[in-house]
DSSP file (Angstrom, degrees, kcal/mol; ACC not computed):
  #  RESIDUE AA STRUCTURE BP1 BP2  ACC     N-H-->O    O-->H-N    N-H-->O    O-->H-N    TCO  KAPPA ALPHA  PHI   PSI    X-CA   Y-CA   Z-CA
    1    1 A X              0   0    0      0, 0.0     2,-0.1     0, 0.0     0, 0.0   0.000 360.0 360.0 360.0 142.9  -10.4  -25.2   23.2
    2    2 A X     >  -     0   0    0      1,-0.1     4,-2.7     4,-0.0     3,-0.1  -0.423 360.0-125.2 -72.3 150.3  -13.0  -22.4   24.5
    3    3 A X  H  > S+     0   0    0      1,-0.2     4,-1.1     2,-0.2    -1,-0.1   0.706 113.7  59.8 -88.3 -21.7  -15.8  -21.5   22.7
    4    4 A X  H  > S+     0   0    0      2,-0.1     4,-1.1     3,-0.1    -1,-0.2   0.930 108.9  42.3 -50.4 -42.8  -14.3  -17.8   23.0
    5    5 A X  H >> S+     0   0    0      2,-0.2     3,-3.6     1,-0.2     4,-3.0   1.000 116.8  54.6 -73.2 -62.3  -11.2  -18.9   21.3
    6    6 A X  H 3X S+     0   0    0     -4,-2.7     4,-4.1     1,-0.3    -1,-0.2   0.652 111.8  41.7  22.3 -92.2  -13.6  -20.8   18.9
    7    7 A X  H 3X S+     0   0    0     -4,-1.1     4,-0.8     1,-0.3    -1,-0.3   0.278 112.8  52.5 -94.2 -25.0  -15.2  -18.2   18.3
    8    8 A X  H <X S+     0   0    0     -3,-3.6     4,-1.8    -4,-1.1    -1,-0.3   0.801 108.1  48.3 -61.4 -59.8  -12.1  -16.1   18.1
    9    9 A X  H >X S+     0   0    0     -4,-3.0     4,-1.4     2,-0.2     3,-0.8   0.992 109.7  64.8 -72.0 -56.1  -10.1  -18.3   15.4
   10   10 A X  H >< S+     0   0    0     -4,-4.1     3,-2.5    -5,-0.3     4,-0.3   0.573 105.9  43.2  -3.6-123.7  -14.0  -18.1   13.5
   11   11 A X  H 3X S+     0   0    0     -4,-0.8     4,-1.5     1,-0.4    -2,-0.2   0.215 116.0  41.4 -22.6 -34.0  -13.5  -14.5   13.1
   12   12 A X  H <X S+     0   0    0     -4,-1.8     4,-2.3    -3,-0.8    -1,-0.4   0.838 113.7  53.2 -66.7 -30.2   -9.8  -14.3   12.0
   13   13 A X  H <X S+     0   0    0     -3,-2.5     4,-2.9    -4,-1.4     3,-0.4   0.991 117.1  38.2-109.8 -73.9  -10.5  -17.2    9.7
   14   14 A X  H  > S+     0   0    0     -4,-0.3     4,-2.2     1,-0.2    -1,-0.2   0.854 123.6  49.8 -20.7 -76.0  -13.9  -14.8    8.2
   15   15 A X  H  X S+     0   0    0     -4,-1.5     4,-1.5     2,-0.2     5,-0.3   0.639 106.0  46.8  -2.7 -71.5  -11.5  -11.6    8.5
   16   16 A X  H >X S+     0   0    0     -4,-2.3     4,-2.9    -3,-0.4     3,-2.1   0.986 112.3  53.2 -61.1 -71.5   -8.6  -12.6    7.0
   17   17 A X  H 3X S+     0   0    0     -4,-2.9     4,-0.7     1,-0.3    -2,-0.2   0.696 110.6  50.7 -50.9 -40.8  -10.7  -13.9    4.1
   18   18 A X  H 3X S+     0   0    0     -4,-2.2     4,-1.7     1,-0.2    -1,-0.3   0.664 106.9  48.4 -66.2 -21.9  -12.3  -10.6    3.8
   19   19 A X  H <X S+     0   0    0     -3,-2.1     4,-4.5    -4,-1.5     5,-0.4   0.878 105.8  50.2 -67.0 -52.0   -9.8   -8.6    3.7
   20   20 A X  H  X S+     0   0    0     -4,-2.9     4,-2.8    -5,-0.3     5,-0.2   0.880 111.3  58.5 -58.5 -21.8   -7.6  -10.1    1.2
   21   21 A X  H  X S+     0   0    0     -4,-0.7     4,-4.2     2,-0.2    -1,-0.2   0.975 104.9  47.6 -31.0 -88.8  -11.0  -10.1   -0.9
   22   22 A X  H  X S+     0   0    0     -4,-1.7     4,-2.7     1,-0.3    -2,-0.2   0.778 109.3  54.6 -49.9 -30.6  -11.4   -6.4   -0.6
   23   23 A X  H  X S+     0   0    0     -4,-4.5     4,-2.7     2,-0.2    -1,-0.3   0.894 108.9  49.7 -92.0 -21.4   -7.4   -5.7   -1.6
   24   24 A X  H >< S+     0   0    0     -4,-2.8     3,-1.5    -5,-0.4     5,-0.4   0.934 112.7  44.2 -41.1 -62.5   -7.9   -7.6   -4.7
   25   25 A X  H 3< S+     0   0    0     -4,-4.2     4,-0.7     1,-0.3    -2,-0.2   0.764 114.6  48.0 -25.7 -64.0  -10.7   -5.8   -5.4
   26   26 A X  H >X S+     0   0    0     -4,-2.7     3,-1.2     2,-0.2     4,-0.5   0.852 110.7  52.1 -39.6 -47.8   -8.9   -2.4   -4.4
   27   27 A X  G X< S+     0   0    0     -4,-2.7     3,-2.7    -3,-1.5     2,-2.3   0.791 112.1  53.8 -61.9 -87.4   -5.5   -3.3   -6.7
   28   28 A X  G 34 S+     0   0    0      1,-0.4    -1,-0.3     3,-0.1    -2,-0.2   0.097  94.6  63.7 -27.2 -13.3   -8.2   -3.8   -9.4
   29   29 A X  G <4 S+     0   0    0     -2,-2.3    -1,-0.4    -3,-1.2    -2,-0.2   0.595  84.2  99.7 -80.3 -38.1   -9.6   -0.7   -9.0
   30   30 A X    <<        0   0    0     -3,-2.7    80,-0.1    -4,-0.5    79,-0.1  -0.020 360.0 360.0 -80.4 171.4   -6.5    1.0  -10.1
   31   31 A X              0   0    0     78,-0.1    -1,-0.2    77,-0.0    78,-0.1   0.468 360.0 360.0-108.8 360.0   -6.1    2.3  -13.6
   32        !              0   0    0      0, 0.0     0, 0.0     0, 0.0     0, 0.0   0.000 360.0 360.0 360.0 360.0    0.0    0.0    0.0
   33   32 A X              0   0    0      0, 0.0     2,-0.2     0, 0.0     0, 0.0   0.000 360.0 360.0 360.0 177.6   -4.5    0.4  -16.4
   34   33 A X        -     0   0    0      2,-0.0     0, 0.0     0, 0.0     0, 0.0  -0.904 360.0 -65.2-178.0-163.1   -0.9    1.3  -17.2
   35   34 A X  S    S+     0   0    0     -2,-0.2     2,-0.7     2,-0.1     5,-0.0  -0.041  86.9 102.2-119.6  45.5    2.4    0.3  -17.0
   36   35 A X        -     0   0    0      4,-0.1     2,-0.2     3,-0.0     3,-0.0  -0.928  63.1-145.5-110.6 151.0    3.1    0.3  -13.8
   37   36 A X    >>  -     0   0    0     -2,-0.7     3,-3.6    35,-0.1     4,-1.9  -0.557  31.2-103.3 -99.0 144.6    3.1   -3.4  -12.3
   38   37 A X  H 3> S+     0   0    0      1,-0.2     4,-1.2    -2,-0.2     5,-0.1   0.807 125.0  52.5 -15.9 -91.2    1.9   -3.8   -8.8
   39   38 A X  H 3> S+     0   0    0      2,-0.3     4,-1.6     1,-0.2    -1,-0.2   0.497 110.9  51.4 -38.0 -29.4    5.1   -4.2   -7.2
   40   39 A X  H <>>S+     0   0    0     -3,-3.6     4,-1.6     2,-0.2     5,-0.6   0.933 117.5  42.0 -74.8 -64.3    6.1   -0.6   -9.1
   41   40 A X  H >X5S+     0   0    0     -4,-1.9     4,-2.3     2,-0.2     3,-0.8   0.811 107.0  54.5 -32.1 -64.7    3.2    0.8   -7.8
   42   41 A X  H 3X5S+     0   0    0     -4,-1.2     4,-0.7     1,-0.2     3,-0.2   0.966 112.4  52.5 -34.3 -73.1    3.2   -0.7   -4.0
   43   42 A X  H 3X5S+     0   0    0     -4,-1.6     4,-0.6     1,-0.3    -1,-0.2   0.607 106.3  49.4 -84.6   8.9    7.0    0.9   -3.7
   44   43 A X  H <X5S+     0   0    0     -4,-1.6     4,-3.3    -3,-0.8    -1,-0.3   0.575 112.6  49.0 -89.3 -21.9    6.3    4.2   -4.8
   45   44 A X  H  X<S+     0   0    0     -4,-2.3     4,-0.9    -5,-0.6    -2,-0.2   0.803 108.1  49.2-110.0  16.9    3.8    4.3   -2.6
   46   45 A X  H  X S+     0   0    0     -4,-0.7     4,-1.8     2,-0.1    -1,-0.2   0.669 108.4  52.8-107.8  11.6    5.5    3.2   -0.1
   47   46 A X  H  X S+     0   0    0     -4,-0.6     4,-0.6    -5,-0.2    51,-0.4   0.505 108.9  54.8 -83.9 -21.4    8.2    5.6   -0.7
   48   47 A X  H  < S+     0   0    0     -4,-3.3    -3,-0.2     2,-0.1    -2,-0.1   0.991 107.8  47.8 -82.0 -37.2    5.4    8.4   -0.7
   49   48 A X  H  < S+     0   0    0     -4,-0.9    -2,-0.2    -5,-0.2    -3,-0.1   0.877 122.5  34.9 -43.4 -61.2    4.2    7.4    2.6
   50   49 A X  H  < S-     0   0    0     -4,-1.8    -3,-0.2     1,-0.1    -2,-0.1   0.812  95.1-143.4 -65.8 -96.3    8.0    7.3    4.1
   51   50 A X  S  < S+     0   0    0     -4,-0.6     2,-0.3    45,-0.2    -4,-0.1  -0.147  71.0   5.8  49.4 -13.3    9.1   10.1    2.1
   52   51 A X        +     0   0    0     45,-0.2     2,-0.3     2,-0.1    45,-0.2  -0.837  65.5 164.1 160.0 121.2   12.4    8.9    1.5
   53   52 A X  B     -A   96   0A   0     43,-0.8    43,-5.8    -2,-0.3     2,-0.2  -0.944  38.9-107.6-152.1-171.8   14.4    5.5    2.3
   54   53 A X     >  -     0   0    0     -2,-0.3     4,-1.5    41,-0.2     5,-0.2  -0.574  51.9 -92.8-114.1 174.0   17.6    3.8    1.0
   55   54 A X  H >> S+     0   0    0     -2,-0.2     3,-3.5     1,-0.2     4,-2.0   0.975 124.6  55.4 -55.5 -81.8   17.0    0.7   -1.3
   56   55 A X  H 3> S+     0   0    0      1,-0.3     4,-1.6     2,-0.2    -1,-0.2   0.409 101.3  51.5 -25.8 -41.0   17.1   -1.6    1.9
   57   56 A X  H 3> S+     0   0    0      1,-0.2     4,-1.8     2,-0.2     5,-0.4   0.781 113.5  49.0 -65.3 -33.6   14.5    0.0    4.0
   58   57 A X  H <X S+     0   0    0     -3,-3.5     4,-2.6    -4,-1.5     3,-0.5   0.972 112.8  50.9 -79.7 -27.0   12.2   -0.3    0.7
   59   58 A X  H  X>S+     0   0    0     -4,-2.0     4,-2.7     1,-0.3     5,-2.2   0.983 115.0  36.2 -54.1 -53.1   13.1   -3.8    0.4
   60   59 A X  H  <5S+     0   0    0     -4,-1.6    -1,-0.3    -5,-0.3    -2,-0.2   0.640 116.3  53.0 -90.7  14.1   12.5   -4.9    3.4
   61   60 A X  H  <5S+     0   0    0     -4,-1.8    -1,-0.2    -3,-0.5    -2,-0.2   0.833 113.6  47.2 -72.8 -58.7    9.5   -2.6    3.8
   62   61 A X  H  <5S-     0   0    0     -4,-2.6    -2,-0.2    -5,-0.4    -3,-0.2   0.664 113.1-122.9 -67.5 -20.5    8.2   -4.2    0.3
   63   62 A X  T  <5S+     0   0    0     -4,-2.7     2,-0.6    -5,-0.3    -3,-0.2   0.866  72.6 123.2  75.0  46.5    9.0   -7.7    1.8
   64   63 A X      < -     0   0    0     -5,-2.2    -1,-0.2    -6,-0.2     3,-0.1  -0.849  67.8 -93.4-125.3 144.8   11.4   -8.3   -1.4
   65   64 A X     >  -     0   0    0     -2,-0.6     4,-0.6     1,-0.1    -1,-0.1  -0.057  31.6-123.0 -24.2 154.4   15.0   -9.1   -2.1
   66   65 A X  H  > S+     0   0    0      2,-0.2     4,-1.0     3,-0.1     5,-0.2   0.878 115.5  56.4 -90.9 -62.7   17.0   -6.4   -2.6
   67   66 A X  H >> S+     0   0    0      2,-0.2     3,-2.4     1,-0.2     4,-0.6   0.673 111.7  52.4  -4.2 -96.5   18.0   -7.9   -6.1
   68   67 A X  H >> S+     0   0    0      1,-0.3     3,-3.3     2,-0.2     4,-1.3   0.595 110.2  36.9  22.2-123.4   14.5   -7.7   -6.4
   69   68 A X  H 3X S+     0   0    0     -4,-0.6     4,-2.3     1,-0.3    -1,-0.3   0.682 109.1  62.9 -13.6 -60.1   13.6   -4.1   -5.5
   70   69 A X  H <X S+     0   0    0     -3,-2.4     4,-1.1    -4,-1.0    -1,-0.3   0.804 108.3  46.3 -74.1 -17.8   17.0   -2.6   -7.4
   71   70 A X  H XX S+     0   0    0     -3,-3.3     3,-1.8    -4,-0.6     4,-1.5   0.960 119.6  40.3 -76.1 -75.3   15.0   -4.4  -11.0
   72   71 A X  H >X S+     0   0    0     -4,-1.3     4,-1.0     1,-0.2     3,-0.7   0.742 120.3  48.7 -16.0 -74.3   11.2   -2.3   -9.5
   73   72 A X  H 3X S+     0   0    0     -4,-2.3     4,-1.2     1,-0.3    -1,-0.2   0.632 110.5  47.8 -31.7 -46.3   13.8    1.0   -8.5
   74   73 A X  H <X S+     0   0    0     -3,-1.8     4,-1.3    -4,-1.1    -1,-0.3   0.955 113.2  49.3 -86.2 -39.1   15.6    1.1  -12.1
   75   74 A X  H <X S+     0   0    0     -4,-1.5     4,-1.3    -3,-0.7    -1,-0.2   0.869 112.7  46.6 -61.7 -41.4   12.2    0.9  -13.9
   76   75 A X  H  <>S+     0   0    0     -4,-1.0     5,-1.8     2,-0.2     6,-1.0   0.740 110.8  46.7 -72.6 -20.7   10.8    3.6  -11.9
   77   76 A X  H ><5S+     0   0    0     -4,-1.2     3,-0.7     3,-0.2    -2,-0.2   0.661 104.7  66.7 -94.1   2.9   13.8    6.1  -12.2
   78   77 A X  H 3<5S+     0   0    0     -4,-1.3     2,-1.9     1,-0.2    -2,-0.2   0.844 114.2  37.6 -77.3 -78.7   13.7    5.1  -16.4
   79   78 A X  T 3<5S-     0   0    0     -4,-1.3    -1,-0.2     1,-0.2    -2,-0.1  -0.136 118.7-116.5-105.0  55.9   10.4    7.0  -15.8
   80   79 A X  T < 5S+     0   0    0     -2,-1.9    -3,-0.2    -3,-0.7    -1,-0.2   0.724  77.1 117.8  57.7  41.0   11.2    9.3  -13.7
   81   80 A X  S   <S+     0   0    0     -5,-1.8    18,-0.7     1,-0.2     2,-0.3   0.659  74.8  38.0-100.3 -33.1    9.2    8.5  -10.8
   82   81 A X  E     -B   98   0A   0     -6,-1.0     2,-0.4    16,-0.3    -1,-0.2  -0.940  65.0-166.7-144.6 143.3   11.7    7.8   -8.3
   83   82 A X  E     -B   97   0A   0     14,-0.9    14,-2.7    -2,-0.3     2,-0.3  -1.000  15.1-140.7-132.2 134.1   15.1    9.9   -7.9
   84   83 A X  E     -B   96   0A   0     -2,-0.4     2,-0.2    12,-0.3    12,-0.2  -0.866  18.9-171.4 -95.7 153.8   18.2    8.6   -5.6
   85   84 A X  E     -B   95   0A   0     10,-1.4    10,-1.5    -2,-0.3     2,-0.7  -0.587  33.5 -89.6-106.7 162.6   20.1   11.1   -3.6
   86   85 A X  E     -B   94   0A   0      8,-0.2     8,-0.2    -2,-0.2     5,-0.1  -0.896  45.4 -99.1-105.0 128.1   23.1   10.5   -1.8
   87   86 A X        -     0   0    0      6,-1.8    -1,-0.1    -2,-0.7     8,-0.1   0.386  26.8-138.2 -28.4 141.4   22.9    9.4    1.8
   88   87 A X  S    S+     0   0    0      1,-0.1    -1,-0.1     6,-0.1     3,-0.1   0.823  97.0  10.2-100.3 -15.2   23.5   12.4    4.3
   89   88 A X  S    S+     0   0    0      1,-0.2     2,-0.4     4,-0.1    -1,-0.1   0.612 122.3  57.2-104.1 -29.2   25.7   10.5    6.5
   90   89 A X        -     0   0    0      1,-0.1    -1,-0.2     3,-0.1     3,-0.1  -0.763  59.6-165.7 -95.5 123.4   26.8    6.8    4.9
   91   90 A X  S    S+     0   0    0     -2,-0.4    -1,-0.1     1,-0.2     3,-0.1  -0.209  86.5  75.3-106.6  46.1   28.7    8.0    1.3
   92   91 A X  S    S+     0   0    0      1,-0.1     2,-0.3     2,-0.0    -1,-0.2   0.517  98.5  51.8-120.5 -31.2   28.2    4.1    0.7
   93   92 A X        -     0   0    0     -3,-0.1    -6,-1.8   -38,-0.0    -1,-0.1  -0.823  63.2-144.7-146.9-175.3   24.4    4.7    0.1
   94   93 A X  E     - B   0  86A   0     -2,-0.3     2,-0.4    -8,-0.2    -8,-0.2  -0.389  16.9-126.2-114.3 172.2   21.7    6.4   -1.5
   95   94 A X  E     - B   0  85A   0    -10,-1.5   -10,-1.4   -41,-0.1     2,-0.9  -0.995  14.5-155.7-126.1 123.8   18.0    7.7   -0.8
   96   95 A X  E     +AB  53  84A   0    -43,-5.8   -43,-0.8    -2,-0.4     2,-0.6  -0.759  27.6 155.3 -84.6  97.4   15.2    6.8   -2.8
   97   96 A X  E     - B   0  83A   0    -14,-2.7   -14,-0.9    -2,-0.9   -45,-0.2  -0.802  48.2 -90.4-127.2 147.7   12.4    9.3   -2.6
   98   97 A X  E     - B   0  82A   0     -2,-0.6   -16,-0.3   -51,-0.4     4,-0.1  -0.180  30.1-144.3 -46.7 125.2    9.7   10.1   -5.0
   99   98 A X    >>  -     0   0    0    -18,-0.7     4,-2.6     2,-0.1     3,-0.7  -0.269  39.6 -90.2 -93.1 176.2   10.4   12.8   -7.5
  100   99 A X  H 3> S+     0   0    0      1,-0.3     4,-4.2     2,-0.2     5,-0.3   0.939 133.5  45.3 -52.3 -49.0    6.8   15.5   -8.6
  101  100 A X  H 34 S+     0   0    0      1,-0.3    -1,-0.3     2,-0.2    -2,-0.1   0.302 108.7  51.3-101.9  37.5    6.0   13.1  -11.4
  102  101 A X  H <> S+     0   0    0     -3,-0.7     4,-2.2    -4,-0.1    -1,-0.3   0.616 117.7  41.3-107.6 -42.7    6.5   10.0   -9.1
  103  102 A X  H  X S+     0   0    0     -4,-2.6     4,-2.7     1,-0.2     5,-0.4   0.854 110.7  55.2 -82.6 -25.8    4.0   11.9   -6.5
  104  103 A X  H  < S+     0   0    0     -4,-4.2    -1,-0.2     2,-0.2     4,-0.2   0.837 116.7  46.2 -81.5  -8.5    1.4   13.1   -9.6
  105  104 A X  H >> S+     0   0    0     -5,-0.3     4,-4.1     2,-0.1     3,-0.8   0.938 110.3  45.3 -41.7 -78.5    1.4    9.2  -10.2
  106  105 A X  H 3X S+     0   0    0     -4,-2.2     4,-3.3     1,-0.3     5,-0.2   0.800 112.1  51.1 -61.3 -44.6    1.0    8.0   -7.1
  107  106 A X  H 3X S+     0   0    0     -4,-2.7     4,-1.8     2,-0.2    -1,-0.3   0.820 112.6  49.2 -66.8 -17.9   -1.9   10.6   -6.4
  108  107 A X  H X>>S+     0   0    0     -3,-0.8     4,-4.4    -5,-0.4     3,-0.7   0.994 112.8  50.1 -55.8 -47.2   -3.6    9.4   -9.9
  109  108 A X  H 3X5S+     0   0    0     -4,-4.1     4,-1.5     1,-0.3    -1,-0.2   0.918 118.5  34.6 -38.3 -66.3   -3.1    6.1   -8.5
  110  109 A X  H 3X5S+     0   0    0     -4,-3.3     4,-1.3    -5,-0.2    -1,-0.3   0.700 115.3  53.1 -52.1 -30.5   -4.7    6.9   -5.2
  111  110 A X  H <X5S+     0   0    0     -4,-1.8     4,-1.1    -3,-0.7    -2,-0.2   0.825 106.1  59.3 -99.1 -29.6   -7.5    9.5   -6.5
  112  111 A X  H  X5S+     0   0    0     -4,-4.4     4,-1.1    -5,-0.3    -2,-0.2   0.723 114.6  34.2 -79.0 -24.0   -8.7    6.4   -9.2
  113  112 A X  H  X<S+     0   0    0     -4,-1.5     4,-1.8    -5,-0.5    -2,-0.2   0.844 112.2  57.0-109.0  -3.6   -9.5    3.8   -6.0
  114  113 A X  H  X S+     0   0    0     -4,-1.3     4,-1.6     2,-0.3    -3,-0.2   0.748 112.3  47.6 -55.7 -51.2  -10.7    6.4   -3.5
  115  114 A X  H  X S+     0   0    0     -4,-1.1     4,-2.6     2,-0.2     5,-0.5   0.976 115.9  44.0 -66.1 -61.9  -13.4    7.2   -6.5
  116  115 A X  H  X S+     0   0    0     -4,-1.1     4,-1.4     2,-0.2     3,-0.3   0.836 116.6  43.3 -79.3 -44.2  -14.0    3.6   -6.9
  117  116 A X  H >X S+     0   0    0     -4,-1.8     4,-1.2     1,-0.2     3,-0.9   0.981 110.4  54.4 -48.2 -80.3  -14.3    2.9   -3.4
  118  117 A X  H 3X S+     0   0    0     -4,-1.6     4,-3.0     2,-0.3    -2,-0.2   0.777 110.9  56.3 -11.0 -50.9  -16.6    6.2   -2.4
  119  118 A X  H 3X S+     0   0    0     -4,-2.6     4,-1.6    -3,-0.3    -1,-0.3   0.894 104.8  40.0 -82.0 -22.8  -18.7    4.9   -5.0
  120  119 A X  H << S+     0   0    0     -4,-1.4    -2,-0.3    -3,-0.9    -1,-0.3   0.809 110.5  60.2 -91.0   3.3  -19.4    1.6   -3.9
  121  120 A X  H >< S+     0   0    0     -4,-1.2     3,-5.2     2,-0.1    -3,-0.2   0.899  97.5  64.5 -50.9 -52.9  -19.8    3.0    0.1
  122  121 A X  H 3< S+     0   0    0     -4,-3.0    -2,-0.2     1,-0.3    -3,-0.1   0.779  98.7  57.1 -64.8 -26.5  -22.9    5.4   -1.6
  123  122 A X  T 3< S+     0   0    0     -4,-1.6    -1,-0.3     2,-0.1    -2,-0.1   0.739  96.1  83.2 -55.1 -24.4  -24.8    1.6   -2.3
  124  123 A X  S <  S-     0   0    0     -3,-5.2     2,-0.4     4,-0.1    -3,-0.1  -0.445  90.6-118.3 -91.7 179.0  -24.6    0.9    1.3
  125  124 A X    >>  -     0   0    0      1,-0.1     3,-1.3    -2,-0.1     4,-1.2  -0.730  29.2-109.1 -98.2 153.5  -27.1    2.2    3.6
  126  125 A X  H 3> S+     0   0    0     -2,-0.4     4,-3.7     1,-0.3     5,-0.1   0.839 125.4  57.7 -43.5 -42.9  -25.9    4.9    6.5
  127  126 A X  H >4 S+     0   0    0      1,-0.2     3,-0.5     2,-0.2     4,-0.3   0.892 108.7  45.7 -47.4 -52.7  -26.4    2.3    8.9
  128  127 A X  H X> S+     0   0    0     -3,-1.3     4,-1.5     1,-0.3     3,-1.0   0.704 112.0  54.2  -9.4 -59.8  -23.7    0.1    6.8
  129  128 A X  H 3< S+     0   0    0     -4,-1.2     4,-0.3     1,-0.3    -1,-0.3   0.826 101.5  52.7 -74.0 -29.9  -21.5    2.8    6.5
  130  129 A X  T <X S+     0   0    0     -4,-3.7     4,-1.3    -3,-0.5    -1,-0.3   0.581 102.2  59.8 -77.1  -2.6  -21.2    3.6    9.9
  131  130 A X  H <> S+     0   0    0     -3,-1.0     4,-1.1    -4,-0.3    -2,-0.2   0.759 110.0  45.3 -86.0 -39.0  -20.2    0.0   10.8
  132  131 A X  H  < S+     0   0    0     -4,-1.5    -2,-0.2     2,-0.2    -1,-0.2   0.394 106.4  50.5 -90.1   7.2  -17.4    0.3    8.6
  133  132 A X  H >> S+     0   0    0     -4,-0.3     3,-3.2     2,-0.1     4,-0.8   0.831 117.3  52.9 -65.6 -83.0  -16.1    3.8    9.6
  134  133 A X  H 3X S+     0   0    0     -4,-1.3     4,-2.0     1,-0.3    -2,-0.2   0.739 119.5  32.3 -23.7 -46.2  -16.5    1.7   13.3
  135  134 A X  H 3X S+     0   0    0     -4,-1.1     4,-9.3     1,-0.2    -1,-0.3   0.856 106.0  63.1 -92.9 -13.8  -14.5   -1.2   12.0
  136  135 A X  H <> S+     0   0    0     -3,-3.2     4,-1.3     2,-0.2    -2,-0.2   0.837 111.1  44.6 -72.3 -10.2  -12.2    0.5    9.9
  137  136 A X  H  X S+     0   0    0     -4,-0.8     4,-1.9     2,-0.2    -1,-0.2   0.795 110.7  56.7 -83.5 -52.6  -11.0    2.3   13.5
  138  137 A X  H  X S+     0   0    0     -4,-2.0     4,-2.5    -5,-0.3    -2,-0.2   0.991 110.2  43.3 -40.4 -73.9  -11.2   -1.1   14.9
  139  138 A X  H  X S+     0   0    0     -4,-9.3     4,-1.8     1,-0.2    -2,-0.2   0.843 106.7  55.9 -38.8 -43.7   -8.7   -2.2   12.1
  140  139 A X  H  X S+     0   0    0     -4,-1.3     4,-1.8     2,-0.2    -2,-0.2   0.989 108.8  48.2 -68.2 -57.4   -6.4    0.6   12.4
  141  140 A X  H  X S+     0   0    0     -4,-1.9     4,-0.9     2,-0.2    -2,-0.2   0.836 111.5  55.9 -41.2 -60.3   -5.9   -0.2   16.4
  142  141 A X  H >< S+     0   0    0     -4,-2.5     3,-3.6     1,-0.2    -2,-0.2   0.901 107.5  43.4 -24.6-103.1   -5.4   -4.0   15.2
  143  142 A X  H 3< S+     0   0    0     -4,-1.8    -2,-0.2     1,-0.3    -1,-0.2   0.409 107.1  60.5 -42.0 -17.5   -2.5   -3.2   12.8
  144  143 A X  H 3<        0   0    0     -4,-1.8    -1,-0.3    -5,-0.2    -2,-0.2   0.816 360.0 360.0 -48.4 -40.5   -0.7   -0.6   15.6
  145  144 A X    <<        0   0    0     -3,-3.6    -3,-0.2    -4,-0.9    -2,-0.2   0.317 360.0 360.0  83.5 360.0   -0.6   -3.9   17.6
């Protein structure tokens, strides 16, 4: 093996670890309630999409469909999530976030944005700009 590759599998290995680190941290960040991870995650990936049928959110969410129709019915008991009916296929439905799914989702969002923001202002500008620099880095990554 090359001491670039090394030196490569290092850095994932570092990487990896730090990331997953930081998304505890981030879910933790969020305020109590009762919405469970897993409620949370698919409304927000249903705000991001704006709309998908159960399947796309399944297999967005990496879930079951089983799965995903248990999340789905707990979020449309409290009004979070509304299905529509499909504009071509009258076999299926559209999930999309209803106003009080998205004034969730922004609480959700506006309570780790706070918590994050505040722990950036500890680092020093140099610090911050290295992680504006990587988070650009990151984004490029995950495009492939």
């Amino acid at each position: 093996m090359t001491t670039e590759r090394t030196a490569a599998d290092t850095l994932a290995k570092t990487l990896r670890d730090a990331i997953i680190r930081f998304s505890r941290r981030v879910r933790q960040a969020r305020p109590v309630g009762d919405l469970t991870f897993s409620q949370l995650s698919a409304l927000t990936s249903l705000q991001l999409a704006g709309a998908l049928t159960p399947r796309e959110l399944a297999d967005m969410e990496r879930v079951q469909p089983p799965t995903m129709t248990k999340i789905v019915g707990k979020l449309e008991e409290r009004g979070l999530v509304a299905r529509t009916p499909h504009p071509t296929d009258g076999r299926q439905v559209i999930l999309a976030p209803t106003d009080e799914g998205r004034a969730v989702y922004a609480f959700h969002e506006r309570a780790r944005n706070e918590w994050l923001a505040a722990e950036l202002e500890r680092l020093t500008p140099e610090e911050r700009e290295t992680l504006a620099q990587a988070a650009e880095i990151m984004q490029r990554v995950a495009r492939g």
